[in-house]
Each structure stands twice: as C-alpha cells, then as structure tokens.
C-alpha positions in Angstrom: 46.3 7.3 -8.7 44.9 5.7 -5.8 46.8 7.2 -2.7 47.9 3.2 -1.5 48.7 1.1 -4.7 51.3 -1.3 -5.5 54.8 -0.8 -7.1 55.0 -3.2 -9.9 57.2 -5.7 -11.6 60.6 -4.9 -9.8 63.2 -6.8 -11.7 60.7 -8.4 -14.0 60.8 -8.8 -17.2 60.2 -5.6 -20.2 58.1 -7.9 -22.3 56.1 -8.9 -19.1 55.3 -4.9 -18.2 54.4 -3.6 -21.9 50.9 -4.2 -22.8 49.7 -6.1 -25.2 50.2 -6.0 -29.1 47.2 -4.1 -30.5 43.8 -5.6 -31.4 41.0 -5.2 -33.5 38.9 -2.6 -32.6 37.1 -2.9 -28.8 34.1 -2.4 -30.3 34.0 -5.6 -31.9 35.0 -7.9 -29.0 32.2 -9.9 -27.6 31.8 -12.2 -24.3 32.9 -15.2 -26.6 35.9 -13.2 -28.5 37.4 -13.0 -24.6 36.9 -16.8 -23.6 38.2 -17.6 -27.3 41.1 -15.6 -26.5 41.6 -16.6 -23.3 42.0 -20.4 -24.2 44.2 -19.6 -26.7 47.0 -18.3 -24.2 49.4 -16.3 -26.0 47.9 -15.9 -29.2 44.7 -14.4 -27.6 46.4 -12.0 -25.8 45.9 -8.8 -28.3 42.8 -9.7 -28.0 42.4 -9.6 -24.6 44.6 -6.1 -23.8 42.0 -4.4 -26.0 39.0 -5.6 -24.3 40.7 -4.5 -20.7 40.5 -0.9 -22.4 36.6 -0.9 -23.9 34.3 1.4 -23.3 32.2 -1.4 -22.2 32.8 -2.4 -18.7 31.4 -5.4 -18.6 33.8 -6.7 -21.7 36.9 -4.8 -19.7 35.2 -6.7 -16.1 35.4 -10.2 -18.4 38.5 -9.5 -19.8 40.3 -9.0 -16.6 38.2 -12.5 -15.2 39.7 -14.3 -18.2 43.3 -13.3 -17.5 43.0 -13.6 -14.1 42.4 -17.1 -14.4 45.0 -18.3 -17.3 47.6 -15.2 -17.8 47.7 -13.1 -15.1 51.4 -12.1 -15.2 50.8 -11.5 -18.7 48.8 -8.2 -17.6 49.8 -7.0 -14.7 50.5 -3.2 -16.1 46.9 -2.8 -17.5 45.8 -4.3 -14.3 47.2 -1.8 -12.6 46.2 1.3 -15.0 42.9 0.0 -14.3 43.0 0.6 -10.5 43.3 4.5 -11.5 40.0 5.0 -12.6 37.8 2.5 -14.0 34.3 1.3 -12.9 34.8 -0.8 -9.4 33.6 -4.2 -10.9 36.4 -3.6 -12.9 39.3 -2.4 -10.2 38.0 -5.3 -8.5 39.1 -7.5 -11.8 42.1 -5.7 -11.9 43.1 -6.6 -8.5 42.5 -10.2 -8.9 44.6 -10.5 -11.7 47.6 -8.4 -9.5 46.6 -11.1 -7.2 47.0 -13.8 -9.3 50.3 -12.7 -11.1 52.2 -12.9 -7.8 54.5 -9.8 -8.8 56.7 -8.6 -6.2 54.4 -5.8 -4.3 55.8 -3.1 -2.1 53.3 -0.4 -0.8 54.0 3.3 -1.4 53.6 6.2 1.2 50.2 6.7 0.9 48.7 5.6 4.1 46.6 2.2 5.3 44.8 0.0 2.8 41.4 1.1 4.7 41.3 3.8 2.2 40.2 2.3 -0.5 36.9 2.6 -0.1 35.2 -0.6 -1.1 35.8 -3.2 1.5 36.2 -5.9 -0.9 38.2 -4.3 -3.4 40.7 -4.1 0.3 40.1 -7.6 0.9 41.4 -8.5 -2.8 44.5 -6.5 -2.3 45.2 -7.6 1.0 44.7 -11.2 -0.3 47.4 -10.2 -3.6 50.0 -9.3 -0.6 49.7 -13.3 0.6 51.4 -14.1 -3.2 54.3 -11.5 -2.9 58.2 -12.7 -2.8 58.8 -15.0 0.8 60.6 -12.4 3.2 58.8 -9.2 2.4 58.2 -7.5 5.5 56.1 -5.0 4.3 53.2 -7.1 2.9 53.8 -9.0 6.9 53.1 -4.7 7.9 50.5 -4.6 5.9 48.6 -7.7 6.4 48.8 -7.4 10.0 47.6 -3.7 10.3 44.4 -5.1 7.9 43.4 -7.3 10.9 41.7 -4.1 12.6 40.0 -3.6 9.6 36.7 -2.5 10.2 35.2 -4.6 7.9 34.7 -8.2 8.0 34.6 -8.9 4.5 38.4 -7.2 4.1 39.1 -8.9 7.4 38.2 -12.5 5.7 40.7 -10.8 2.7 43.0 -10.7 5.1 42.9 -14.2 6.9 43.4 -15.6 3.1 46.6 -13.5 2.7 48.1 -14.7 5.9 47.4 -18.5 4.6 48.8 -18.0 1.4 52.1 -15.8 2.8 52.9 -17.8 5.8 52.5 -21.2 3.8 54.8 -19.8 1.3 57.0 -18.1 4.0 57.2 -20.3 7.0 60.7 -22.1 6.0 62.5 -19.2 4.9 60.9 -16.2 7.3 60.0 -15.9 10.9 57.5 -13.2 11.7 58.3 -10.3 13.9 57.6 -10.7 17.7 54.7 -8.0 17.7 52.8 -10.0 14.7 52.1 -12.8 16.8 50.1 -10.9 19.6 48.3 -9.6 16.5 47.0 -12.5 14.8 46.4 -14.3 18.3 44.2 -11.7 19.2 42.3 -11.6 15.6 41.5 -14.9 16.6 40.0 -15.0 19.5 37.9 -11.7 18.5 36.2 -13.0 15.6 33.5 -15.7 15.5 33.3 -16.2 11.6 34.1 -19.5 10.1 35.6 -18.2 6.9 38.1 -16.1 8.8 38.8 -19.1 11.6 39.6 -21.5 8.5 41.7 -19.5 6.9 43.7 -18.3 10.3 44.3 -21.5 11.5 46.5 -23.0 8.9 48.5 -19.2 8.8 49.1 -20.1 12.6 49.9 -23.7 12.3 52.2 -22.7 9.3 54.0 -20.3 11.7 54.4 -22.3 14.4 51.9 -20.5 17.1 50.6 -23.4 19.1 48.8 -21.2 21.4 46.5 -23.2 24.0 44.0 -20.5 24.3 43.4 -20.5 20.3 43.5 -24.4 20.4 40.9 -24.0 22.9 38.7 -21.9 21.3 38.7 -23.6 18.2 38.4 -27.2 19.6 34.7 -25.1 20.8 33.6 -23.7 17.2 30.1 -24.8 15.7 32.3 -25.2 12.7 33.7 -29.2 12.0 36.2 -27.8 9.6 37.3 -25.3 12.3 37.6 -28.2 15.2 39.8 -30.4 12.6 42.0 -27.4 11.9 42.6 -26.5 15.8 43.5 -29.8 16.1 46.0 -29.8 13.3 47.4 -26.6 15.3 47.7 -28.0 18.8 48.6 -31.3 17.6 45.7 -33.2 19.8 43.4 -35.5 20.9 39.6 -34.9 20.9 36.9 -37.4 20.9 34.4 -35.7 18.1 31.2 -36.5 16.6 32.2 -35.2 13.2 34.5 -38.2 11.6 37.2 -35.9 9.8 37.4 -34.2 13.1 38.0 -37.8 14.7 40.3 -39.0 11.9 42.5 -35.8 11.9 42.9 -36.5 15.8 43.9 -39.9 15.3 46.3 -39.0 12.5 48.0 -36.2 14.9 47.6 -37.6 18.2 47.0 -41.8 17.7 48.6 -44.0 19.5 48.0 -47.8 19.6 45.4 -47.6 22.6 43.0 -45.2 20.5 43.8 -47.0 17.1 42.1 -50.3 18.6 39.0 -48.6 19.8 38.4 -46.9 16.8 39.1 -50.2 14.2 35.4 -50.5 14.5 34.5 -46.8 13.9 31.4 -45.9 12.5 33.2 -43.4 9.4 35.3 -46.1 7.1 37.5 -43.5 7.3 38.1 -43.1 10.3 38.6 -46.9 10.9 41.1 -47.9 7.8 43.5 -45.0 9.8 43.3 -46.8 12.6 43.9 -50.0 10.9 46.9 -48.3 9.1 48.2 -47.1 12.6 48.1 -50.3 14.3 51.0 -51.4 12.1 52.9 -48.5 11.9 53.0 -48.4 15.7 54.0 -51.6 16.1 50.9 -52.4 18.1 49.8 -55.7 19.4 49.4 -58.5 16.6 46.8 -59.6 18.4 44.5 -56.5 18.1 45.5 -56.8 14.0 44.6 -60.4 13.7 40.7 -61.0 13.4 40.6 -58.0 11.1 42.6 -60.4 8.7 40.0 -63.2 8.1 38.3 -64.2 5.0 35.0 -62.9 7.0 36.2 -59.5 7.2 35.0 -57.1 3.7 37.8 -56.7 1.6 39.3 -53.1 2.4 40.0 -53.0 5.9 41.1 -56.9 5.6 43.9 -55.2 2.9 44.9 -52.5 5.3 45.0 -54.9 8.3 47.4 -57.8 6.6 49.5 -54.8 5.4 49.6 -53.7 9.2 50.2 -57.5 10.4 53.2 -57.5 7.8 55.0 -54.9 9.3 54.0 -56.0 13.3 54.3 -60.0 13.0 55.6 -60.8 9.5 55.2 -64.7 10.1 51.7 -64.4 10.8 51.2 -62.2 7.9 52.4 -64.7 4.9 49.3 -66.7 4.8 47.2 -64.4 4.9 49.1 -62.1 2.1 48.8 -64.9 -0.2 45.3 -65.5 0.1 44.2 -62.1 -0.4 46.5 -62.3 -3.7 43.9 -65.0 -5.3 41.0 -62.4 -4.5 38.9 -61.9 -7.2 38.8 -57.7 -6.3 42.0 -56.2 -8.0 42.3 -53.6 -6.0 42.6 -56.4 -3.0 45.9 -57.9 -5.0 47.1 -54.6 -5.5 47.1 -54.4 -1.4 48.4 -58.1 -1.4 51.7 -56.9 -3.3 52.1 -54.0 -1.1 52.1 -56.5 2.0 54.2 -59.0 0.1 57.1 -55.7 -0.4 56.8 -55.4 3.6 57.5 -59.3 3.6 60.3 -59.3 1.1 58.0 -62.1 -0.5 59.4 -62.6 -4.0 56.9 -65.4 -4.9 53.6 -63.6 -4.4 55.5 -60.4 -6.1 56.3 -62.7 -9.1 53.1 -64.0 -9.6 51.2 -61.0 -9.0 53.8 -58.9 -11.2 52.0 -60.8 -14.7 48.4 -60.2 -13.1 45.9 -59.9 -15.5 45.2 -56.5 -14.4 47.7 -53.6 -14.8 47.4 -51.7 -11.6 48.1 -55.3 -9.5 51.1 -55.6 -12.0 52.3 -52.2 -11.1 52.6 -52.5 -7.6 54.0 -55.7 -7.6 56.8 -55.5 -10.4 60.0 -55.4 -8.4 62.9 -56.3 -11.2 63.6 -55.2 -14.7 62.9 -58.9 -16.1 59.1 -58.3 -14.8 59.6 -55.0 -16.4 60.6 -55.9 -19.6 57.5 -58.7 -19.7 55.6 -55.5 -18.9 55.7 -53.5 -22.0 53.8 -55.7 -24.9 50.6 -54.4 -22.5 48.9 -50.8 -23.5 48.2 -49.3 -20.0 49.8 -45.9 -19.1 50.7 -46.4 -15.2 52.2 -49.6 -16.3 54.1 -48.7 -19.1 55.7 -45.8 -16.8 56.0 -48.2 -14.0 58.4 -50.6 -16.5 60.3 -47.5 -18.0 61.3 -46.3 -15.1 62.3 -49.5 -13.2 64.3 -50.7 -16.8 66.2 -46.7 -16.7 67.2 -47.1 -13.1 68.4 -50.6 -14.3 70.8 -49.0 -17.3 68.8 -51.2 -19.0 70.1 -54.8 -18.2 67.9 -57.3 -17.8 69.1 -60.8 -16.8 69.5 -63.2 -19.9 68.1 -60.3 -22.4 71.5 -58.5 -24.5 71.1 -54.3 -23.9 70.3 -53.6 -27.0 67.4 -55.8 -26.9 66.4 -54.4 -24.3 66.6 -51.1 -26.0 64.9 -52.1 -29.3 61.6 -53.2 -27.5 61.5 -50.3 -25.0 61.6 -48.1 -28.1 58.7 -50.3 -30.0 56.7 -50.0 -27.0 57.1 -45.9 -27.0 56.3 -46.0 -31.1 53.1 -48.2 -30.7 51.8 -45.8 -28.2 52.5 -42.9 -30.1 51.1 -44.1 -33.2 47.7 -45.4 -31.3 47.1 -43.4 -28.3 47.2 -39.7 -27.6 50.0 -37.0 -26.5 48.0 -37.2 -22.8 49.4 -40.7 -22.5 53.1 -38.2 -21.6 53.5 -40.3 -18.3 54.0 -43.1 -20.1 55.5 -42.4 -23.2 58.1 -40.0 -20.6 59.0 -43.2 -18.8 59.8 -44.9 -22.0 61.9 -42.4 -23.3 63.7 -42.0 -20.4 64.4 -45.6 -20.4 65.7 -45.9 -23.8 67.4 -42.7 -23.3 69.5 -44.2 -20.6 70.7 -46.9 -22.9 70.5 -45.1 -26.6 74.5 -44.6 -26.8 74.7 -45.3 -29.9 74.5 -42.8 -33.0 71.7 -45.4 -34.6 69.3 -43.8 -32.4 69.8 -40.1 -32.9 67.5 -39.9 -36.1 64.8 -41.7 -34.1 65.6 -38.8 -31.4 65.9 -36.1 -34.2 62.4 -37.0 -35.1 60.9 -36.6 -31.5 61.8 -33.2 -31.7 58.3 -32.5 -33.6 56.6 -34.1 -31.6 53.4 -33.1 -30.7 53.9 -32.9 -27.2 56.3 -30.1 -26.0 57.3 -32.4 -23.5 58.6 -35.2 -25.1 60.5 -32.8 -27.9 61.9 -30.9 -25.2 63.3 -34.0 -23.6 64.8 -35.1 -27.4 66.3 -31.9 -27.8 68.3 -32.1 -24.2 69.2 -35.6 -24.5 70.4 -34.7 -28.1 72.6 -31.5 -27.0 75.4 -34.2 -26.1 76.2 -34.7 -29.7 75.3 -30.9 -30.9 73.5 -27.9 -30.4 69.7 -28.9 -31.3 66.3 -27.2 -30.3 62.6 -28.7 -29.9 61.0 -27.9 -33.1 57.6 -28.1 -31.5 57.5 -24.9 -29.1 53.6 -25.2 -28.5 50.9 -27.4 -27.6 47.7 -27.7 -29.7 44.5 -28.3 -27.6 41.8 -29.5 -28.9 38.8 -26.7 -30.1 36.9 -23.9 -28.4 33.4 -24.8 -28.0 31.2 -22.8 -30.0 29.0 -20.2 -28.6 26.1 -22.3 -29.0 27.4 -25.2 -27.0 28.4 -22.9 -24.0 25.4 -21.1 -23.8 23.8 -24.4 -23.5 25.5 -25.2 -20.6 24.0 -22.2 -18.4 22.1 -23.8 -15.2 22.9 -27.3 -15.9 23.4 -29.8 -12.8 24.7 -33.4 -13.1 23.1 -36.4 -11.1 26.4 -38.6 -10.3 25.1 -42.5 -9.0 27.5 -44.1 -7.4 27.1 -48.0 -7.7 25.3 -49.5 -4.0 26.1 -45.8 -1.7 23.6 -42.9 -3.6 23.2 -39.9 -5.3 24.9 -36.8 -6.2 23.9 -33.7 -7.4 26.3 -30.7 -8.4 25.9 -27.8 -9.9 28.0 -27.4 -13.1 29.8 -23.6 -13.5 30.3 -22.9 -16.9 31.0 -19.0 -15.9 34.1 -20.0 -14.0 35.4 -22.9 -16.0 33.6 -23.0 -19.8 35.8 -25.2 -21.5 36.6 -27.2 -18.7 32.7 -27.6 -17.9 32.1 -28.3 -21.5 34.6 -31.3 -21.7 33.2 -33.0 -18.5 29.8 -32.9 -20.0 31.1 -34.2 -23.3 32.5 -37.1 -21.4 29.7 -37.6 -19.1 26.9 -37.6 -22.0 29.5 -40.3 -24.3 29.0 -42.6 -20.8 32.8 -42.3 -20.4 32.9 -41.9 -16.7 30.0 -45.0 -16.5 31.4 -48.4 -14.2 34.4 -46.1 -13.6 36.4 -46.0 -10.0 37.2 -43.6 -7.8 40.6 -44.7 -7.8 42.3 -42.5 -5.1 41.4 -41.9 -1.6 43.0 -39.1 0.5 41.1 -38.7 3.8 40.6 -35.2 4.7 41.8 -34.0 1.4 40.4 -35.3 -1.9 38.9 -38.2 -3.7 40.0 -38.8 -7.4 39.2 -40.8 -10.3 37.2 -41.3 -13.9 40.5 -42.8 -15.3 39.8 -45.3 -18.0 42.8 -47.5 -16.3 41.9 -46.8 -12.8 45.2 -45.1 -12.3 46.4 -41.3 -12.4 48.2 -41.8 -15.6 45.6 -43.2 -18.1 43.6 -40.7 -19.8 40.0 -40.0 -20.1 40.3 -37.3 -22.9 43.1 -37.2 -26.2 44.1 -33.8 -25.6 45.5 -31.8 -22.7 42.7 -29.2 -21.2 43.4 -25.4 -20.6 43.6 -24.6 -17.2 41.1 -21.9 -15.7 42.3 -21.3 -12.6 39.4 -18.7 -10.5 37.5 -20.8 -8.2 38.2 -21.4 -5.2 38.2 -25.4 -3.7 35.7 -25.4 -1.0 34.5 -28.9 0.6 32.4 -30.4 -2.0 33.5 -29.2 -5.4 34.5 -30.6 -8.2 38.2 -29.7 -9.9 40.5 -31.4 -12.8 43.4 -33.5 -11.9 47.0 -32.2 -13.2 50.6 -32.6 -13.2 51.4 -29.1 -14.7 50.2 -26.3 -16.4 47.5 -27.3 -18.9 47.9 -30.7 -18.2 44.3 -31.9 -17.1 43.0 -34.7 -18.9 39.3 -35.7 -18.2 40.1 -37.2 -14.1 38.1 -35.5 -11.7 38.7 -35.1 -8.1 36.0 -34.5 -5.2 37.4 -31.8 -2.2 36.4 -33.6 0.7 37.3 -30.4 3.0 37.9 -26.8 2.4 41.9 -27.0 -0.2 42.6 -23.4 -0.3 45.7 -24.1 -0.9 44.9 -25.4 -4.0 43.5 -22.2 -5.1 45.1 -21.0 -8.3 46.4 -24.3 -9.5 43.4 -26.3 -10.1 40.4 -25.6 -11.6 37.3 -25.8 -10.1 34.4 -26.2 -12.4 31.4 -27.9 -10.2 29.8 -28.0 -6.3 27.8 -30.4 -4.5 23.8 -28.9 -4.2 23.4 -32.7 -2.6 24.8 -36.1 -1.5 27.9 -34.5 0.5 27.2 -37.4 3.1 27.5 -39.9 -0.1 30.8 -38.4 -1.2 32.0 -39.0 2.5 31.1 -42.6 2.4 33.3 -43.2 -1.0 36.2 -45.2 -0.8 38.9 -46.9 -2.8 36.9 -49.3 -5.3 33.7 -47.6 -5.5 32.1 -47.0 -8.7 30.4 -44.7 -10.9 27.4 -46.3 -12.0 26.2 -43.1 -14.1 26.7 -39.4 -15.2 23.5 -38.3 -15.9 23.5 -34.1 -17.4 20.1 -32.0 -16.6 20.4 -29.1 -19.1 17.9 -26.0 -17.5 14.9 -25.7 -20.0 15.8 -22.3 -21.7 19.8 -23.2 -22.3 18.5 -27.1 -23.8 16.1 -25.9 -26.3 13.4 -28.7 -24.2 16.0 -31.3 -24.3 16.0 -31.4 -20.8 18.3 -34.7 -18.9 21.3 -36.3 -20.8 22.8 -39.5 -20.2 
C-alpha cells in the first residue's frame, strides 16, 4: 500500500464497505454502460464495481468519475484498493470519490502526504480531509502541515480543504493556537488567486480577523479576492468592482454611505442601499423622491418598502399605488410594504390578484387561503396549505370538514393533471388536510397515497398513518424519466447555447455534457421545445446567484415532469450554470447563474454549463428580466450539419 493512506469507514456500515454485487463481464462495459449505470443509482451499481476493476483504465478512470459524482459512499472500499496500484488517472478517480464520500479519515504512521508523488493526486487527498467528521484533529495536523507543500497545485488542494473543514467545523471546533500562525502566514506568502479565495472564507469561518491579511487582500488584482477580505475584516472600501462595493455596503453600511450610493452605477449596488436606508431607520427624506411614479419600477418597490418601515404614514399612498401597477412583480413588492404597514385592504385585494405570485405574498388569512386553491399554480397552492395547516383548518364562516373536502380535491386535481415535481405543492396540501383528517373516512384516501409515485408524498402517508397501525410506503423508489441514448449524448459534444435576454444582451455558454450528460441533455431538450422563451429570472441574490426558467415564475413550479438525477463533479465558479434543488435528485428544469465563485456549493449542485461571453450581461440581470430566447449551436461533427437549434 501507499506508505500515507486513509483508514476507512470507522463505524460505518458492512453493506457500505463490501463491494459491489458482481457484474457482467468488464469486458463488456462501455463509456455508456457506466453513465447508464450511474443514473440508475442503486441498480447500476454492479455495474459500476466491475468497471472500477477492468483491465481498461479508462473505463476503471470513468467508472470512478461516475460514482464520484452520484454514489460515492457507495464505493469507498474499491476506491481505496485502487490507490494501491492502479494507473494514476485512476488513483486520482479513486481519491475523488474518497473525497466525495466524506468517510471519517484518520492518517496512519506513514509519514507526510508529500509522498505521494503526484502533486495533484496530494491536493485531492488533502482536499478529502476538508469532508472528514467536525473535531478531527488530525485532518487540522494534516491540512496544516500541507501548507509548506512544495507544490502549488497541492497547496491550492489544500486551501479547498481548509474551506470545506473550517465551514463545517467552525461552531463545534476551535483550532489549535499554533494553526493560526500557520495559515496567516500561508496567506501572506502566496500570490495566487485560487489559493487567496479559497483561504479567505477558511479564515473568516474561524474567526482570524487579522489586519495584515485584510490588508493584503483589500490590495489583490483579484475582485473576488478584495470582496472576500472585506467579508473577513468586516469593512469599508470604496471599489471600482460593484460586488466589491456592494459586499462593503452590506458589511460596513451605514445610513451616510447608503444615500450616496442610491444612485450607484451597478443596480445592485444601489437596490442594497435602497434596502439599507430602511432598515437603518434613515432619514425619510433621503427615501422619499425614490418613491415617485417617475422613478423605474424596481428601486421605486425597494424604496416604499424602506419608507414603510422609516415613516409608515408617508408610505400608505404610495403602497397603494404601486399595487395598481401593471408589472406583477411591482404588486408583489406592494404587498410586502402593505405587511410592514399592517395594511389589510391592499393585502385583501392583492391576495385575489390575477397573478399567483402577487396572491402569494399578499395572502395573510386562511379565508384568502381557502379562495386560493380552485387556482393550478404550485407556490400558491403551498402558500394556501400551509397557511390553512397552521390554521387547524378553520376558516371563518366555512365548517372544518369543508374545509378539509376542498383542500383534499385540490391535492387530487393536481395529482391527476400535473406531475410528481409539483411535491411543494401537493406536500403543502397534504399537510394541511393532514392536520384536520381525524376522521377514519380519510384513511383509505391515505392508504392509497402510499403508492404514490413520489417517495415523498407516500412516505408522509405512511407516518401520518402509523397513528392508527403499523403501515409502510409501498413506493420505496423514484422513477426518473429515461437515459438518453448514446446517439443523443454524443450529439451534444461541443455544443454552446446563445441565451438573449429581452432589452440587456447576449450570452454565450459552453454546455458540459462530460460532467453533467443527463443533466445537459434535459436543458437542451427544454431550450430547443422554447420552454425557457419569455421566461423570468425570478430570483435575485446579489453576490451569490441568479435563478429562474420556472413556468410560474416562482421556485416551486416546474419546468420538467420528472425529478432529474443529480451529477454532482463540477465545481461552481462565477459564471456557470447549475440546477436548482431542494434535495437529493430533486432538480426540475430551473436554472441558476453563479454570480461569484459558490464553492460551497460544490458537491450538492450540479454544474453542467460556463459563461465563454456576456458575464457583464449576467451582472446587469435583475428581478423581472426576461429570457427572450435559448438558441442551441450543435459543433458540426456531433449535429450531423444541423448546426443552431432554436
């Protein structure tokens, strides 16, 4: 063996250490056999164990890839037979699945990392020890002694252990007295961005606000390094880069800065300050102009929510004339404004708006529930669930049990026309009626939840049945939708998408069917139907993402009928492209944009696109804007001479 590897799978399970049940023959495995298997989950996994041990080693290099991204704890023993003596593209597979699987490391007497030979096979490990159990002092040992590390590329392995560990470790563990020195110091000696981005948030997440680090990363080329040294010391710094700016007005604003930056030339940078103004309680006066009619629509909505909370009288005006504005997204801001003002007219009229996300924010009571849930839109159909179950149910004028009959209709209509991705709203419902079904009448409509097609919804049936008896989910397993055949994936090799966004520009991304087929595959099948065409980017988190491509505008309605397979391997720099979740193979078509470097997303989102242009187009997006059109650009030899696809 290697004279440094890692103990594995202390206290875990037997079934999780054993290998794999047996597979055909290795010999007959192909590239596809492996991405088939991988989307299957457990079912592929046969499959999968007998590549990692082909004589081939680029089948045993994909195999690895494949579980590295969707079962990596699944594996973990081959994994680690494999850093023995296999080829090194494959011990560096190996290691990324270890890394991946998060099994509870501890190193062995054997010596330093630095003797593996391959630097990045060092920087792999290194990174695996950022994932092992909070508290472990020797991955802190062994992470620290990698920052003299001779070479920069295990060094940068390194930096992304100490993000991932102290993130996961900075409530629960405080790092010895002599690490500190260390990782100030490692710092301070190193000019490279990668290892500076990743440090900073490490050092934040432990607490070491040290001036001369702040310093020297307020004085890095890098804009992504700047914002992060201001995150760390917590300060004020005039910059030209806007995220820069916003991220010092977010940690060090006060009401002084917030008025000279309302008129900031980044919209982002400008709506914060609005948003500070009343949340500092600064001077209505400032907050005022930004209110009338003359002012675009956005940062009039942010400033009369401000002026709600500073100088509620001089708010109610204009609150109710931005609820007659013809841009639904500005009555959705004129119900959050009417909350602030306890204003129960606006919030009743808006709470029947003709559009559901208006409706959502402004329905207050269970009667404007209960009027909610003749309409087919998922955020609003959650929205009145859940405000009718923390009501028991009782609605003023309306007996319980007709309350109950119609929250139940509303969860059958769905289920019969819409799909088992519509589990936000159909969740909210049964939760509701659950709250209220006492009565035995309702346990065969329960009973036949629990063959459902969504695990979800039977699992919650089977628990809210166990009051009455023992009872299990009969559905154990979700059924996506099918693999893409080999001829579709291997026309998706090379092919870029051109993404117009409605009056602001162009995009252009590269698409990365290697690292995410399925997942690449079902954006383009959405993109070529013209699903994503005259939607919004609904959701705007400066300095973090942008999301959107829901057909309701919301992050509950669906854009596909099925859940999508995770595949988890890229990494989330600043300007790709990953699927949104809430779960474990729960994406379902909505895309979000990473407006800076989300490593901490890493291993939880997929990441199947990057921006190759219009990066200054995605930082002009804000809420509202809208995709014009998707159009896909197949490269010649993959398309057959098709070419662009709209």
């Amino acid at each position: 063996m290697w004279p440094l590897v890692f103990a594995l799978l202390q206290g875990a399970s037997a079934a999780s250490a054993q290998p794999a049940r047996p597979a055909p023959p290795s010999r007959t495995i192909t590239p596809y056999d492996i991405l088939v298997a991988e989307y299957q989950r457990e079912q592929g996994r046969p499959v999968l164990a007998a590549a990692m041990r082909a004589d081939d080693p680029m089948i045993r290099v994909l195999a690895f890839r494949s579980a590295a991204r969707s079962d990596a704890a699944r594996f973990t023993a081959e994994a680690a037979a494999a850093l023995d003596s296999a080829p090194l593209a494959v011990q560096r597979e190996a290691m990324r699945v270890l890394g991946f699987a998060a099994p509870p490391f501890s190193l062995l007497s054997g010596g330093p990392l630095s003797r593996f030979r391959d630097a990045e096979l060092r920087g792999l490990a290194y990174a695996a020890f950022g994932r092992t159990a909070p508290g472990d002092a020797t991955a802190e040992r062994a992470l620290i002694d990698g920052l003299q590390d001779t070479s920069l590329v295990a060094r940068r392995g390194v930096a992304r252990g100490l993000e991932v560990w102290s993130r996961r470790t900075a409530r629960s563990y405080k790092m010895s007295a002599a690490a500190l020195p260390a990782l100030r110091q490692a710092f301070l000696n190193t000019s490279d961005t990668e290892a500076r981005r990743l440090l900073l948030p490490a050092l934040t997440a432990m607490g070491l606000r040290d001036s001369a680090i702040v310093k020297a990363g307020l004085a890095d080329r890098d804009e992504q390094v700047r914002r992060l040294a201001v995150i760390l010391g917590a300060t004020w710094v005039d910059d030209a880069s806007p995220m820069v700016r916003w991220q010092a007005l977010r940690v060090a604003g006060d009401c002084s800065r917030a008025s000279a930056l309302v008129g900031d030339s980044s919209q982002h940078v400008a709506l914060l300050a609005i948003d500070l103004l009343g949340d500092k309680k600064c001077d209505a006066a400032t907050i005022v102009p930004l209110t009338k009619s003359s002012v675009a629509w956005l940062p009039r909505a942010h400033a009369i929510v401000a002026l709600a909370k500073v100088a509620p009288q001089d708010a109610e005006g204009p609150t109710r004339t931005l609820a007659t504005s013809p841009t639904w997204q500005a009555r959705a801001w004129a119900a959050q404004a009417a909350r602030v003002l306890r204003d129960t007219a606006t919030l009743g009229g808006l709470a029947s708006d003709r559009d559901p996300n208006v409706a959502i924010a402004a329905i207050t009571t269970p009667a404007q529930a209960y009027s909610a849930l003749s309409r087919d839109h998922a955020g609003l159909l959650m929205r009145a669930g859940n405000v009718l179950r923390d009501s028991a149910l009782r609605v003023p004028g309306v007996d319980r049990s007709d309350v109950l009959k119609q929250v139940v209709a509303a969860f059958d209509r769905i289920t019969r026309t819409k799909s088992a991705t519509w589990r936000d709203a159909r969740m909210g419902l049964f939760n509701a009626a659950a709250s209220g079904a006492e009565s035995a009448d309702y346990v065969p409509w329960m009973s036949s939840l629990l063959t459902d097609a969504d695990t979800a919804i039977a699992g919650a049936a089977a628990k809210r049945l166990e009051s009455l008896s023992p009872v299990r989910p009969l559905t154990l397993r979700y059924t996506p939708a099918p693999f893409p055949s080999e001829a579709a994936l291997k026309a998706l090799q090379g092919a870029t998408a051109i993404i117009r966004m409605r009056g602001l520009g162009t995009i252009r991304i590269r698409l990365l069917p290697d690292d995410a087929p399925a997942t690449v595959h079902t954006f383009v099948t959405l993109a070529e139907r013209g699903d994503f065409n005259g939607r919004t980017l609904h959701r705007v988190v400066s300095s973090f993402v942008l999301q959107g491509g829901s057909p309701g505008a919301d992050e509950y309605d669906p854009a596909t009928t099925t859940f999508m397979r995770d595949e988890v391997g890229g990494s989330h720099r600043r300007g790709t492209f990953g699927i949104s979740t809430r779960g474990r193979d729960t994406g379902d078509g909505q895309i979000f944009i990473n407006l800076v470097d989300n490593v901490r997303l890493d291993n939880d989102y997929t990441v199947f696109a990057e921006t190759l242009s219009g990066l200054d187009v995605i930082d002009r997006i804000q809420e509202g804007n809208v995709i014009e059109s998707i159009t896909i650009q197949r490269a010649a030899s993959a398309a057959g001479g098709r070419g662009a696809r709209r």
